[in-house]
C-alpha positions in Angstrom: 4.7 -3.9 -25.4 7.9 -2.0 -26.4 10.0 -3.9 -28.6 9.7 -7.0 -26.6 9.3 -5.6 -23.5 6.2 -5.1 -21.1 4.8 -1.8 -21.0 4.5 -1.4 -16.9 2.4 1.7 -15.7 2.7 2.7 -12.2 -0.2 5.7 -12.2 -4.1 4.3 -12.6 -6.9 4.8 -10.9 -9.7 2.5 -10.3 -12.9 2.8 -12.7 -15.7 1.9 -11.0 -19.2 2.9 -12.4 -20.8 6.3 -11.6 -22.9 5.1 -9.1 -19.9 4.4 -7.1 -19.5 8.4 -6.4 -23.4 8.4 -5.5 -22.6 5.6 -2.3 -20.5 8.1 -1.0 -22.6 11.0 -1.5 -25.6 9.6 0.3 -23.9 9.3 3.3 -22.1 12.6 3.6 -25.9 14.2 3.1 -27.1 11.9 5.9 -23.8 12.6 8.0 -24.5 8.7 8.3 -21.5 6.3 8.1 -22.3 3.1 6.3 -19.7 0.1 5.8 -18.7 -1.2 2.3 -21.7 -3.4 0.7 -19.3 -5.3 -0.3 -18.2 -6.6 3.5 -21.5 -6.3 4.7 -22.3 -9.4 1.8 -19.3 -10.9 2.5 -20.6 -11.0 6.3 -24.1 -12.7 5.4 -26.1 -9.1 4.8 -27.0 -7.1 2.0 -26.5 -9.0 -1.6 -23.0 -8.2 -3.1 -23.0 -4.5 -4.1 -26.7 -4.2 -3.5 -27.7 -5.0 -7.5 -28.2 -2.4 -10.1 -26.0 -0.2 -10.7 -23.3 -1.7 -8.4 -24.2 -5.4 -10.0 -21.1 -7.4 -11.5 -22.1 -6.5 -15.0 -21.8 -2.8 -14.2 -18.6 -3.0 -12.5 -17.4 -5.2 -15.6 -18.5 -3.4 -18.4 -16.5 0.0 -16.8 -13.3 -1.9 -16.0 -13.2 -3.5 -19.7 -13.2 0.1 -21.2 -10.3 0.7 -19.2 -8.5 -2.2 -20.4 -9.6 -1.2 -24.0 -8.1 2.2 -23.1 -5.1 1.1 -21.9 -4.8 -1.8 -25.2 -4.9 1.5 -27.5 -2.1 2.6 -25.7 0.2 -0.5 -25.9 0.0 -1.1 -22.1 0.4 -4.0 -20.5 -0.2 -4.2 -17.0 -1.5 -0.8 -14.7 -1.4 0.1 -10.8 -4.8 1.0 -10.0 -5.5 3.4 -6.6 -8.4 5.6 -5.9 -8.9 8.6 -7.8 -7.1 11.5 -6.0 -10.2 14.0 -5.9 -12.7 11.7 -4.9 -10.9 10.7 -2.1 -12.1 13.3 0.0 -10.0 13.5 3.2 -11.5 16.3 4.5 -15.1 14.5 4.9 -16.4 14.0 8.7 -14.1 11.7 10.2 -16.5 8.5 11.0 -17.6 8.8 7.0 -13.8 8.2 5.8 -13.0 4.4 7.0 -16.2 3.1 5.3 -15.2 5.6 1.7 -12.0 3.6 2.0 -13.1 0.3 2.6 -15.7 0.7 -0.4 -13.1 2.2 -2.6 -10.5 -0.7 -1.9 -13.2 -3.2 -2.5 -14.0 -1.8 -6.2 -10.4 -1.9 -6.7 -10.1 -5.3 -5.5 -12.9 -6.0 -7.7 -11.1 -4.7 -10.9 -8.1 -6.7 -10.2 -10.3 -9.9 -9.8 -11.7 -9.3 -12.7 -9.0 -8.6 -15.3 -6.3 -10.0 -13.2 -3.2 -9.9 -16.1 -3.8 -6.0 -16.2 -4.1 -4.4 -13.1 -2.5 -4.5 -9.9 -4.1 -2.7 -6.5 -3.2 0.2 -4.3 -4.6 1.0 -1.3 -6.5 4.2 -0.4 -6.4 4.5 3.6 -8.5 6.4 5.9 -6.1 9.5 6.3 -7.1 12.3 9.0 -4.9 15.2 9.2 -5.7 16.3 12.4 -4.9 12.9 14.2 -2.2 12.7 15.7 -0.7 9.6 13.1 -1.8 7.2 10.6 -2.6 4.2 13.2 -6.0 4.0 11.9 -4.8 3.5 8.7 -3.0 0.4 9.3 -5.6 -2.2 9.4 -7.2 -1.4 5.9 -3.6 -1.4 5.0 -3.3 -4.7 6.5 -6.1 -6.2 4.7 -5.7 -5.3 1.4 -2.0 -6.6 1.7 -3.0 -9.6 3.3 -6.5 -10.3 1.6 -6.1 -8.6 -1.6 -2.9 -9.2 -2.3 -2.6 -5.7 -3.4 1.4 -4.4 -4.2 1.1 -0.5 -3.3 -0.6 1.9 -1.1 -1.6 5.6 -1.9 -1.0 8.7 0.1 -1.7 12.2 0.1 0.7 14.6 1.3 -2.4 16.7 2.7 -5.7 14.8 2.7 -7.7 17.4 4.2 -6.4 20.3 1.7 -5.3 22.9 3.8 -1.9 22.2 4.3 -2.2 21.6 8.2 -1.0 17.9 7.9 2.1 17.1 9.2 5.6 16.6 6.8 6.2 13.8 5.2 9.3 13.3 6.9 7.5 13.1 10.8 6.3 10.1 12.6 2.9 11.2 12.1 3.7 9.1 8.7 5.4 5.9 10.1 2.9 3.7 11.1 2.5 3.3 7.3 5.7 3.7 6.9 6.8 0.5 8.9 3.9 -1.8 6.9 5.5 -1.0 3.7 8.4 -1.6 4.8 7.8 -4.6 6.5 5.4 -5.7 3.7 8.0 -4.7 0.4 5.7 -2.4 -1.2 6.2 1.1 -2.6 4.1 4.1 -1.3 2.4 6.1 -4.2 2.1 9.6 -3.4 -0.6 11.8 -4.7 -1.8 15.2 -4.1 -5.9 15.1 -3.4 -7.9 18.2 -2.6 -6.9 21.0 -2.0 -8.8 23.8 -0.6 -7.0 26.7 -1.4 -9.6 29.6 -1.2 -7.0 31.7 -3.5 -7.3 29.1 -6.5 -11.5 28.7 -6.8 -11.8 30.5 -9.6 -9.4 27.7 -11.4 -11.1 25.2 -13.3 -10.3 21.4 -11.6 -8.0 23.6 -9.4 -7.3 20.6 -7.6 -4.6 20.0 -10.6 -3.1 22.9 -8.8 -2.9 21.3 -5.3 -1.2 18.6 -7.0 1.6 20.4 -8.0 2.6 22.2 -5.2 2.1 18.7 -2.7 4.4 16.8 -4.8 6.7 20.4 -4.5 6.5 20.2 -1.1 7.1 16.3 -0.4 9.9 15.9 -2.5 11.6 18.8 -1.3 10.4 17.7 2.5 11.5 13.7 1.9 14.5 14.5 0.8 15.8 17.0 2.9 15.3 15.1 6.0 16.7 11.7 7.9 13.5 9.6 6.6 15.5 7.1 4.7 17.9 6.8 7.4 15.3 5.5 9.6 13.2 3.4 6.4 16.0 2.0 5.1 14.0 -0.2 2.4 11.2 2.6 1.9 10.9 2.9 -1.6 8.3 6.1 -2.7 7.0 7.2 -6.2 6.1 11.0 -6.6 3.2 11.2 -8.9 3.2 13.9 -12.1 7.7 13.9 -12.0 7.6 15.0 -8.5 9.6 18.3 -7.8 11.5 19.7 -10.9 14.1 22.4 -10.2 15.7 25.7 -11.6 18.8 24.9 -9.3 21.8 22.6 -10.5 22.4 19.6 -8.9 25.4 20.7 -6.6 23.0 23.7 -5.2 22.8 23.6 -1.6 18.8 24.6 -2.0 18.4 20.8 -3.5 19.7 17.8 -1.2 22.9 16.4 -1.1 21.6 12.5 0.2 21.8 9.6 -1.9 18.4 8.8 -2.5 18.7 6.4 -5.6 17.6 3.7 -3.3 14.4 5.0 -2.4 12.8 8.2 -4.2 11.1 7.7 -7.8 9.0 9.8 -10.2 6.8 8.8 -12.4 6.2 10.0 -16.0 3.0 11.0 -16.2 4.4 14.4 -17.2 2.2 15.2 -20.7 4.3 18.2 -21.7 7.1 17.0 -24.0 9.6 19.6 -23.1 8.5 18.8 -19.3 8.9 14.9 -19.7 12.5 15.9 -20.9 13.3 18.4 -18.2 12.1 15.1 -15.8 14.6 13.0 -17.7 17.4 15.0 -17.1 16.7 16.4 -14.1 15.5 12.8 -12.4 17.8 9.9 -14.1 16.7 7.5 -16.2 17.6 4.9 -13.0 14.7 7.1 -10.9 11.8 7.0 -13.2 9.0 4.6 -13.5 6.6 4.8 -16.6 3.0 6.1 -15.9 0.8 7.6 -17.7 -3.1 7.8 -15.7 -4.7 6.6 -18.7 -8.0 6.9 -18.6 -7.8 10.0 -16.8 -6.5 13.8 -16.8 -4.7 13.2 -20.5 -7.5 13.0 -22.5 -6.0 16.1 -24.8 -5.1 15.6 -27.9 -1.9 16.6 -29.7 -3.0 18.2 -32.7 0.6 17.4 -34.4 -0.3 13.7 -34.1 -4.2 13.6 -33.5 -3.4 11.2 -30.2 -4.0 11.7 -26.9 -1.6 13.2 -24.6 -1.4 10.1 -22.6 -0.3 7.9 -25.2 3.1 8.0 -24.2 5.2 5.1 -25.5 5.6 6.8 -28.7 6.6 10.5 -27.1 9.3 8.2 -25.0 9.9 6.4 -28.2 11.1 9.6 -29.9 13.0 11.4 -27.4 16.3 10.8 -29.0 18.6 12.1 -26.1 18.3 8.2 -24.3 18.6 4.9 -26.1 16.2 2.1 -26.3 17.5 0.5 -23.3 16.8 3.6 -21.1 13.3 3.6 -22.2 13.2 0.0 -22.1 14.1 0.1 -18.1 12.0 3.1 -17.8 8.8 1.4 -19.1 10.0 -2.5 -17.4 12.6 -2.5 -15.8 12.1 0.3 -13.1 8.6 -0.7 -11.8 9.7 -3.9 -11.5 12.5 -2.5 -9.4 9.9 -0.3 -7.4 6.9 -2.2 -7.1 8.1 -6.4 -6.7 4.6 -7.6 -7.5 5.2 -6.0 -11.1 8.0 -9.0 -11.4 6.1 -12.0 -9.7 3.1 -11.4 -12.1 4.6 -9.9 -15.6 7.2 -11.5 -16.6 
């Protein structure tokens, strides 16, 4: 909470157990596609999650030190997608559909399990080099439909090697249409990038992120995209695209895209997270923080983690407790509908 308000976090990822990665890594050594234990049991076949390591208990005890994680940080409820570099879009294309389908189901799992904290996002089957997203829209469909889940991820360039088409093309509006249609925000999230120039980086995926949410905020809103999605509403993961222009610059757009474009704030550099501020609005940011993930670095100044956030809002004294107040509530209600039904 903050100051009588719920804490809303629009950036999680799901927490499955380790042997979640291992599924997925069996089958890309075998080149063999298998479908999601979990459907298969669902169906009448395997047992749910095969036992072991992908038993109930497993799942559980990994979710509940997320929750723990996010309690320490005063957070009350958490969008959870897949985690951007395990989501491996540039995998053989029969191996994605069934990565997807497992991935959705451990989410879906998580949000059974500790239903007053986490909501879902989907991860879809993305291909680059096909000519749309049409094959994403049934696991879409389900996990709207079955799992009740209030957002859907996408990468700007799931394969990593920048071949995939702009944002602003039809190559994007099959999904583009479901959201839409269904009222639910798309999250967008750099994934992999495979940037021969940038090996020798450490996690130089961090890198692709960067420049892909660059390149689609600049791409979105330069083009006619919310003239044709009227309702659309997107969130740009990490702030999105911050700029050395001013506002009237004819390099940045000119459209009205209050309606549509957000950024989120999972920005861990203080002087960043104000640039954002400024730069954004108050009225386009939606609190998010990724916690547990990338901002596990602590501030030695105050001994917590970088993404313990509400206080490094709390003290920024150029906006007033009602900005922060919509920026941590208000906003992802705003964006994501589900965050109203459910919190409160």
């Amino acid at each position: 909470m903050f100051k009588g308000a719920k804490v809303l976090d629009v950036h999680g990822h799901v927490s499955a157990p380790a042997a979640a990665r291992s599924w997925i890594f069996g089958q890309m050594s075998s080149n063999t596609a298998q479908g999601s234990p979990f459907r298969r049991a669902a169906g009448g076949g395997e047992g749910r999650g095969g036992g072991g390591e992908l038993s109930d208990e497993a799942f559980k005890t990994s979710f509940q030190r997320h929750a723990d994680y996010m309690s320490e940080r005063n957070i009350d409820m958490q969008i959870i997608g897949p985690r951007p570099f395990t989501m491996l879009g540039w995998m053989e294309d029969h191996l994605l559909p069934g990565w997807s389908a497992f991935t959705n189901d451990c989410i879906h799992k998580q949000v059974e399990m500790f239903p007053d904290r986490f909501l879902g996002a989907s991860m879809l089957p993305q291909q680059s080099e096909y000519p749309d997203l049409s094959k994403c829209v049934s696991e879409l469909e389900k996990c709207v439909k079955e799992y009740n889940f209030a957002a859907t991820y996408l990468s700007p360039d799931p394969a990593g090697r920048r071949t995939t088409p702009g944002m602003n093309t039809e190559y994007w509006s099959p999904v583009y249409e479901k959201c839409q249609e269904y009222g639910i925000p798309v999250i967008v999230h750099g994934t992999n990038c495979l940037d021969k120039r940038i090996r020798h980086i450490p996690n130089n995926y961090q890198v692709g992120f960067q420049v892909e949410m660059l390149i689609g905020t600049q791409v979105i809103s330069h083009s006619d995209l919310f003239d044709r999605f009227p309702n659309l509403k997107i969130v740009m993961c990490h702030g999105g695209y911050l700029s050395r222009f001013i506002p009237s610059d004819r390099h940045l757009s000119q459209r009205d895209l209050s309606n549509n474009l957000f950024f989120d704030t999972c920005t861990y550099d203080i002087p960043y997270m104000e640039c954002s501020i400024k730069q954004h609005g108050v009225s386009q940011l939606c609190f998010g923080t990724e916690a547990p993930g990338s901002g596990g670095a602590v501030r030695p100044e105050t001994g917590l983690t970088s993404d313990n956030m509400i206080p490094i809002l709390d003290g920024i004294s150029f906006i007033n407790d009602e900005d922060k107040k919509a920026i941590m509530n208000g906003n992802p209600k705003k964006v994501v509908p589900a965050f109203a039904k459910i919190s409160g």
